[in-house]
C-alpha positions, 0 to 999 in steps of 0.5 A: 500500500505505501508503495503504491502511495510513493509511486502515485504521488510522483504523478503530480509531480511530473505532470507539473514538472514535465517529462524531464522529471521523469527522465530524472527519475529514470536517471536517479533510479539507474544510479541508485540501482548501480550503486547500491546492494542487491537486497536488505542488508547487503553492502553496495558500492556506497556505504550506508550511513548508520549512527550508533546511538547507544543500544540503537542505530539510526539508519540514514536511508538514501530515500530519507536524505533525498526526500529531505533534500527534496523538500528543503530544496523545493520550499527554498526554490533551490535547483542545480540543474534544471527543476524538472531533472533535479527534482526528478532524480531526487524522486528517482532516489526516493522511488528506488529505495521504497520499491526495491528494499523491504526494511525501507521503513526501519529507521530506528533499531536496536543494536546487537547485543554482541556488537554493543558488547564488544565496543564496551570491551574495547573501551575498556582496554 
């Protein structure tokens, strides 16, 4: 269902912006597609950004960061390149992470306990 919601709210978007936003999303999809891992879990070509925050990690998906900077960039009337193409590469982003990934939506979760564990002995020594 949310996957469905993403990919009908891209309609309106293009409808305005016009075909080069699609072409962007076209673009942004491909590129996330070559440089990301295959499924969940799997380390691509760009690293995930994870913060450790004490029992928990904060997963900064690459569709988060770019729907972010899609936002931001829209109130305060920012493009790089033409609107259309920049917008759309940005939802092509967004569009790749939401259908290709099925933890999309776990932002927030706990850590392993080995791993917290091992990072309290080495700061111990």
């Amino acid at each position: 269902m949310r996957k469905r919601v993403v990919l009908l709210s891209l309609l309106p978007a293009g409808f305005s912006l016009g075909y080069l936003f699609y072409l962007g999303c076209a673009a942004g999809f491909a590129v996330c597609k070559f440089c990301s891992g295959a499924e969940s879990g799997i380390q691509g070509r760009v690293r995930s950004i994870v913060i450790p925050l004490s029992n928990y990690e904060i997963h900064l998906h690459h569709w988060l960061l770019s729907l972010i900077a899609g936002v931001t960039s829209a109130v305060q009337g920012f493009f790089l390149i033409a609107p259309g193409l920049f917008y759309g590469v940005l939802g092509g982003l967004v569009l790749h992470g939401v259908l290709c990934y099925n933890d999309w939506h776990r932002i927030v979760k706990r850590r392993r306990l080995d791993i917290v564990l091992e990072q309290a002995d080495s700061m111990a020594a």
